[in-house]
N, C-alpha and C positions, 0 to 999 in steps of 0.2 A: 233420538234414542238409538245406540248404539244397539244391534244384532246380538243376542244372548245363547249365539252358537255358534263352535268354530268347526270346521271344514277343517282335517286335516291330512295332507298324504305325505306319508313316512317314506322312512329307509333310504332316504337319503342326508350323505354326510354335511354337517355345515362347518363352515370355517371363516374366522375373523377375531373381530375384538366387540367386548359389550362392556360397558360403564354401568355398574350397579348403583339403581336406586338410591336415596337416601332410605332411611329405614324408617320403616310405617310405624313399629313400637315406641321407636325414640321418636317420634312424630307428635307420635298422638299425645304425649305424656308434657314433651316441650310445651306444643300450640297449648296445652291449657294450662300451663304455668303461668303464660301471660295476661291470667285472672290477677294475680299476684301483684300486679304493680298498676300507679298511673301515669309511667312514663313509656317512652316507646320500645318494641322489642322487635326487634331484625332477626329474626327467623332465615337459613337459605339452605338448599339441598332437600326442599319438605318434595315427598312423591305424590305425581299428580295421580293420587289410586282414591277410590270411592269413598273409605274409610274416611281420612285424611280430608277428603272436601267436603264432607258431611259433619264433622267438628268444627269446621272454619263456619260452615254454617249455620250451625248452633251457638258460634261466638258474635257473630252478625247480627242473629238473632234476640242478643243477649247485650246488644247497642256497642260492643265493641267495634272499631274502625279496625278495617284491613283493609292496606293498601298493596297492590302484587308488583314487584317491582322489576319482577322477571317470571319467569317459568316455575321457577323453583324458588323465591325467594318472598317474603310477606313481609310486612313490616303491621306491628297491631299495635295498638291502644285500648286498654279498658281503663278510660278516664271517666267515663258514667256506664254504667251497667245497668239494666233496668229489669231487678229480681222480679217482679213479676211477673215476666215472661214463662217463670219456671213453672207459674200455675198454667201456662196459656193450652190450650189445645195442641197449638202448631207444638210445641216444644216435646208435649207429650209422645207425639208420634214420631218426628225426628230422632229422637233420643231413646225411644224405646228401640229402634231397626242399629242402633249402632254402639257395638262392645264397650268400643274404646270413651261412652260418652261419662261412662262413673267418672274417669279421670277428672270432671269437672267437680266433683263434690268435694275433695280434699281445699281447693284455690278459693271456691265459693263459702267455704264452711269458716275460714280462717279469715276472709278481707271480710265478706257481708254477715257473716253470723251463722248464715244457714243455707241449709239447700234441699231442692227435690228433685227427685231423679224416678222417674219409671222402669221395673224391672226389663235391663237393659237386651237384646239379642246378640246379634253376633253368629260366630261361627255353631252347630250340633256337635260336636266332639263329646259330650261327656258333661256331669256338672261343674259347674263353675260358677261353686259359690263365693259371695261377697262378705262373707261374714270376717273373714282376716280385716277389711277396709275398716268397718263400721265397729270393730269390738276394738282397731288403732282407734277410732275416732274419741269410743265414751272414755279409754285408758285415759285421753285428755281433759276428759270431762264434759261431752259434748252429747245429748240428750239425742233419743234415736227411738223411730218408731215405723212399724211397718205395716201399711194396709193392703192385709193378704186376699180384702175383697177387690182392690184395683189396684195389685201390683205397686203400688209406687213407696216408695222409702222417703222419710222424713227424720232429718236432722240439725240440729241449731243448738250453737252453744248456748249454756246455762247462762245465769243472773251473775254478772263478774270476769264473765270471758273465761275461756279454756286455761288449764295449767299446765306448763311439761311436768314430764310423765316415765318412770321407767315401762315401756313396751317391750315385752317380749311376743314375738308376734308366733302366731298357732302356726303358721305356714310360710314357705320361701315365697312368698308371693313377690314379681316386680311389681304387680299394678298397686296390688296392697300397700307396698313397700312407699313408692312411688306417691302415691295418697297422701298416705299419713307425714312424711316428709313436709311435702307440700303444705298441709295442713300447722305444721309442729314449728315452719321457718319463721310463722308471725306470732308463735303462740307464746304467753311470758313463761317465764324460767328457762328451765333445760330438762331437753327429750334426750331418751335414751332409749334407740332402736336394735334390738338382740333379735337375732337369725334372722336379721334383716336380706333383701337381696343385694346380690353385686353385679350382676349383669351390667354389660360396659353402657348400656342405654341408661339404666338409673345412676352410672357414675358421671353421664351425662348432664342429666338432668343436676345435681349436687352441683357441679361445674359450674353450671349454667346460675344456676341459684347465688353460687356463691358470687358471682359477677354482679348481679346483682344486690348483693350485700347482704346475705345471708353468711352464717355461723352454723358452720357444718365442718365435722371432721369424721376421718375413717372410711374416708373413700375407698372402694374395692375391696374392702372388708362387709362379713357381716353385724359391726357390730358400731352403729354411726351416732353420735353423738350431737345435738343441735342446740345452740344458744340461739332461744329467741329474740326474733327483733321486731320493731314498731312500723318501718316501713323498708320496702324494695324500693332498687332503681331500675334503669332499662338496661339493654344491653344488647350485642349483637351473637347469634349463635348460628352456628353450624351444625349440622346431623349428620351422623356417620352415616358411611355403605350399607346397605343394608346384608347383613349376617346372612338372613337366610336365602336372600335371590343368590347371591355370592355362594351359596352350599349350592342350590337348586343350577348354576350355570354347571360346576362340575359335576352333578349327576347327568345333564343332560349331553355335558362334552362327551364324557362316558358311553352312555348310552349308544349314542349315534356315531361314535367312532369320527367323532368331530376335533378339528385341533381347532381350541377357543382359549382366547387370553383375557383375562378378567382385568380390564385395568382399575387403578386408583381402588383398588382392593381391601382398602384398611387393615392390613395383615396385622397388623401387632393389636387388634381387637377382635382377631375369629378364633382366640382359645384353641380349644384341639378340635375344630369342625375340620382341617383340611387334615390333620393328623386321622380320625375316622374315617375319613373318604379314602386312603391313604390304604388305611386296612381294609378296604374294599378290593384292593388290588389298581387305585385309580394312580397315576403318576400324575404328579403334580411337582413345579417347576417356581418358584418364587422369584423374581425379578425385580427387583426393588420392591417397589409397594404393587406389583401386579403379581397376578396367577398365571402360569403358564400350562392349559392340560393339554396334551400332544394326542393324536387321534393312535388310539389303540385298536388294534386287532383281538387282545384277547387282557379281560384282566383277572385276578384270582384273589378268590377273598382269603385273608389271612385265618389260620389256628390260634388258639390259644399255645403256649408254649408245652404241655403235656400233647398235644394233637386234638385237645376236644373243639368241637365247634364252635367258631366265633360268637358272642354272645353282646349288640349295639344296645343299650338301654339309655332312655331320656334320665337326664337329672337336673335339678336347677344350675346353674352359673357356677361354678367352672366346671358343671360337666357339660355334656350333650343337650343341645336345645332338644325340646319336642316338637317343635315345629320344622324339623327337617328328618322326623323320622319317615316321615312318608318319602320322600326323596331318597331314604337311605333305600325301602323297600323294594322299590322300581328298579333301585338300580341295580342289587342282589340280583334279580330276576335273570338277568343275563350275564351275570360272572362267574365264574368258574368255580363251584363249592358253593357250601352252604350254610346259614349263618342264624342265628334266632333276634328276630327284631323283638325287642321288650318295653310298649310301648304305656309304660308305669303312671304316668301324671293325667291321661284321659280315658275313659273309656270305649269311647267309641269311635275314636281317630282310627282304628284297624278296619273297619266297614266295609271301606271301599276296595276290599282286593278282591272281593266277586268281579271288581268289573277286569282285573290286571285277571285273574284265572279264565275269564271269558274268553280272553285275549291270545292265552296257549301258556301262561304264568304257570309256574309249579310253586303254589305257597298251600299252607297249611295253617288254617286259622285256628290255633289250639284253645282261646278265651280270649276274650273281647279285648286284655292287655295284649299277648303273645302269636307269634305269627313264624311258623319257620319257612325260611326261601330257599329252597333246589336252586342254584345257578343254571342254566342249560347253557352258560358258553358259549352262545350263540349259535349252537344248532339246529335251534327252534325260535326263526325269529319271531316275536309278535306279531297279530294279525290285526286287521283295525276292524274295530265297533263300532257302533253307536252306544253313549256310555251317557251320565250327567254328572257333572260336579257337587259333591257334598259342602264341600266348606272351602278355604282358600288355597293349604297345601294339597289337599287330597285332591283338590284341579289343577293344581302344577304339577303334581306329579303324574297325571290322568295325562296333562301335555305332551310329558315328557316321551311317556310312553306311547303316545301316539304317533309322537316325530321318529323316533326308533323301529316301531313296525310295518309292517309290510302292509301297505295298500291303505286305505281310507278309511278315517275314522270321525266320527260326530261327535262333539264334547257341547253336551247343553247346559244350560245355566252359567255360564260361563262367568254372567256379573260376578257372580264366587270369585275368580282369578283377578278379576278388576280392581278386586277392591284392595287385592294386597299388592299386583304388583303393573307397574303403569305402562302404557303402549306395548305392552307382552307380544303382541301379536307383532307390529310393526316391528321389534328390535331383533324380532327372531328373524322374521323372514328378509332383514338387512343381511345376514348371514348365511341365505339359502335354505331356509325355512321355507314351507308353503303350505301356510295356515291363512286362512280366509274365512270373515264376518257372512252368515248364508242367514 
């Protein structure tokens, strides 16, 4: 059992090169696609983070074969599947401690009929309801019930099997999105998914699907279209970079006045995250498919073009992910000018700047959305705490800002950080990091 506290001592610069992750979203969504068929599926680039090996063992659990064929590479079969696991105890508790485990209800609803699921955890940000998943699911015609006295959700199609279905879905959800998909590739007729997501993870997953012979058009649109079919084949698939480590390395080059090259960067899938960092006042360097951030002495966040105050807000695919607003926030902290973080799709992802004002931070928590950052330009550098991690970004970002200031800092609960991004500790201090398990 790994130490669930890092040791950190700042302020000093790091330099080298880091190979980002495969990505933990488009992770999670692939590995339980391979519900979907009984032939084999070659998974590689999956991250070794907590998330990610707690599905594989819920798919184990659920008589599928995985075989590891490298570090990052699986190969699965679910030739027998044995649904009654899903009443078992063990599956109850597994699957309740992890976000990403709904993702199985969509693969299970469509090949076995049905599924159950325990009101799932995951990250405290704010609610994160399931109701977008389960109102795709009955549009299909798929019977759905909830026992609000022990949490767990029950769903199985009707007498005749599901039918596609025009969905127009209540919210930009991926996981939603991502579901129902899943769900609608085995189901007869034709779906028809309206403000659907496009994030390049669920164009992913489509890819992926259609390889395996699914009838799927309108990729990268929101608005995708699915001829259902009777059976999948296997197929081999890859997982992009992962988006947010790749946002989170140039906050942290940033910060520390570090020169850091991102390589194998999937730049023609990170939308405008390097464009944003960019109006941070960060320079950034594109090199074929690498990042090149050059260590700065001073950076300055941009105006609006009348001179009003920068204004970063999440929005779903092709705007700003919300999972790198906490990374934008840290990084504010010490650039020059001042900006209003607007963090719209959670509400309680802003929480954690008590611990960055502890620190010598100038923010101003205006409502549990909105947050303004004083830059101080490095006049004031940060000082190290003892702090604990909330959720997964608000500990990368708690990192970040521990490697950037001055003297020693405590980062507990750390699992947090684990789960989304893999040997964190190790990659950094390859780069003159000195972060230590205590």
């Amino acid at each position: 059992m790994q130490s669930d506290t890092f040791e950190v001592i700042g302020g000093q610069p790091l330099k080298g090169e880091l190979q980002p992750q495969g990505a933990k979203n488009e992770a999670l969504q692939i590995i339980s696609a391979v519900l979907l068929t009984d032939d084999y599926v070659t998974i590689s680039n999956i991250p070794n983070i907590r998330d990610v090996v707690q599905l594989i063992e819920l798919l184990k659990g659920l008589g599928v074969t995985v075989e590891k064929l490298a570090d990052d590479t699986f190969k699965f079969c679910a030739g027998t599947v044995d649904i009654s696991y899903l009443q078992s105890d063990a599956f109850m508790k597994d699957a309740q401690r992890l976000r990403g485990s709904v993702m199985l209800i969509g693969p299970l609803l469509a090949r076995y009929g049905k599924a159950v699921l325990p009101k799932p955890g995951g990250d405290k940000i704010g609610r994160r309801r399931l109701d977008t998943h389960f109102l795709g699911f009955q549009k299909l015609g798929a019977e759905f019930k909830y026992d609000d006295t022990s949490d767990i959700y029950y769903i199985q199609q009707p007498d005749g099997g599901m039918k596609g279905a025009y969905i127009h879905m209540d919210e930009i959800s991926v996981t939603g999105t991502a579901n129902v998909v899943m769900a609608a590739v085995l189901t007869e007729g034709k779906t028809t998914i309206y403000n659907a997501a496009c994030e390049p993870y669920l164009q992913q997953l489509c890819r992926m699907l259609i390889q395996m012979g699914a009838k799927i058009e309108g990729l990268g649109s929101n608005l995708l279209h699915i001829e259902g079919v009777s059976k999948l084949g296997g197929t081999e698939h890859r997982c992009l970079p992962d988006m947010i480590e790749i946002g989170s390395f140039i906050g942290l080059a940033a910060m520390t006045q570090s020169e850091i090259t991102i390589k194998n960067a999937g730049v023609q899938h990170l939308g405008i995250i390097p464009h944003t960092f960019e109006r941070l006042g960060i320079t950034i360097h594109q090199q074929g498919d690498d990042l090149h951030i050059p260590a700065q002495d001073h950076y300055e966040i941009n105006t609006f073009i009348d001179g009003s105050i920068l204004t970063i807000y999440d929005a779903p695919w092709p705007g700003f992910t919300p999972d790198l607003m906490s990374i934008v926030l840290v990084v504010a902290t010490q650039a020059r000018g001042s900006v209003l973080v607007h963090q719209k799709m959670f509400e309680s992802r802003l929480f954690f700047v008590d611990k960055l004002i502890d620190m010598g931070a100038q923010i101003i928590l205006c409502d549990p959305h909105r947050a303004t950052v004083i830059g101080l330009d490095r006049r004031y550098p940060l000082r190290g705490i003892e702090m604990t991690s909330p959720d997964i970004r608000a500990g990368q970002a708690l990192l970040i800002a521990a490697l950037s200031a001055k003297g020693r800092s405590l980062i507990h609960n750390v699992h947090q950080i684990d789960r989304g991004y893999q040997y964190i500790d190790q990659r950094l201090n390859a780069i003159g990091a000195n972060i230590q398990r205590v």
